[in-house]
N, C-alpha and C positions, 0 to 999 in steps of 0.2 A: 591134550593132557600134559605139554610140556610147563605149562603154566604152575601145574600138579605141582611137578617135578620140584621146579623153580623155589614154588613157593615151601616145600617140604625141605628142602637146601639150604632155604635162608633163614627156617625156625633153628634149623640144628645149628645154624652159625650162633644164633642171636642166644643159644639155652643160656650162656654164662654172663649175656647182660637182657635178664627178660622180664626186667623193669626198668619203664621210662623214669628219668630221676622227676619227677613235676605231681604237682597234687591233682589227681584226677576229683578227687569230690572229700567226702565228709561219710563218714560209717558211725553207728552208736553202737554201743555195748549191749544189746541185751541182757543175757547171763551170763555169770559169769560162774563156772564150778571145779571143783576138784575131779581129775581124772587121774588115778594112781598117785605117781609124784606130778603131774603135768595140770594144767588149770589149761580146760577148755572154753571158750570165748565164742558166742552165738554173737552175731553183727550183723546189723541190717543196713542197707546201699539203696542211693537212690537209686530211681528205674531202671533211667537211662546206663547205668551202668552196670545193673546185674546179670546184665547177657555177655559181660566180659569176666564172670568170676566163673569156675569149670571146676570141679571137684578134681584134686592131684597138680589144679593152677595154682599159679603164685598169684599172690597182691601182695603190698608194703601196705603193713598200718606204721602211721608215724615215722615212714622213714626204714623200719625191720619188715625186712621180708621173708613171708612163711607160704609154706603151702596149706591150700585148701583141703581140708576133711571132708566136708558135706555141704551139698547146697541145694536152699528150699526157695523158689522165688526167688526175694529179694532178702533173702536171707542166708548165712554161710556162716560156716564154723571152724576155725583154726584150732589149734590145741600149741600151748607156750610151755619147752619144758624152763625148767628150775633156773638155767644159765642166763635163757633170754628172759623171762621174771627179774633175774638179779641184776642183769648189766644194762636193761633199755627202761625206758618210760612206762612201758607197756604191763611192769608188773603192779605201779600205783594206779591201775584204769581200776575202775568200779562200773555197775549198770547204772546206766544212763550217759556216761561219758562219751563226746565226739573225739574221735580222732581222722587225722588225713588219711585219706584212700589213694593209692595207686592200683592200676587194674595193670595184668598180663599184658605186655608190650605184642604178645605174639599173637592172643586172642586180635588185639585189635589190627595189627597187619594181615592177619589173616581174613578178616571180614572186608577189609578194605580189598585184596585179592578176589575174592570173592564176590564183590559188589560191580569191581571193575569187570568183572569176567559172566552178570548176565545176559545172557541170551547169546549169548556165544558157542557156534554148532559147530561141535567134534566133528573133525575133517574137513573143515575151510580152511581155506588159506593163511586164517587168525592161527594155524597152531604153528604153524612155522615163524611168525612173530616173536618179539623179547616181551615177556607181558609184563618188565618191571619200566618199560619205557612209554606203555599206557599209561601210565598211573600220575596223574597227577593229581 
């Protein structure tokens, strides 16, 4: 369980940079609607990367990172208030438009963790290990 530990250590390091700067894929607009003063944004992701979007995760579309509201599938919804509309790219999007995708820097460390660490039995000798020197 040190591994736990380890890896529950290095999310909290990482909360204040937890996006990778690099374009992970290509998202589209669905709908796009009014929600009070805030314009909510339904977006669909390829496959391969919808098991890195986490309802209360972050992604970057186009660079501006928001958190996630809701997610269906391969489908998720941000909500953009008035200031981010006014100052990014992201308030000229319409439905049908692609923008860059960045996915959770932590979602994907943490899978990696996790991949590195099957079949690995609580009480061997592996817990006394640094499980960040597994990992390559």
């Amino acid at each position: 369980m040190k591994w736990l530990a380890v890896a529950l250590f290095a999310a909290l390091l990482l909360l204040q940079y937890r996006l990778w700067l690099s374009n992970d894929g290509v998202a589209e607009v669905l709908t796009r609607l009014g929600d009070a003063r805030s314009q909510r944004f339904r977006m669909r992701v390829p496959d391969a990367l919808a098991r890195y979007v986490a309802r209360k995760g972050s992604v970057a579309l186009d660079g501006v990172s928001l958190t996630v509201n809701a997610v269906e599938r391969q489908e998720f919804e941000v909500n953009l208030v008035p200031h981010t509309l006014a100052e990014t790219t992201l308030g000229e999007l319409a439905v049908g438009d692609r923008v860059n995708l960045e996915v959770d820097l932590i979602a994907r460390y943490t899978e990696r963790l996790l991949a590195a660490h099957q079949g690995h039995q609580p009480g061997s000798s592996a817990d006394d290990e640094d499980p960040m020197m597994k990992i390559r």
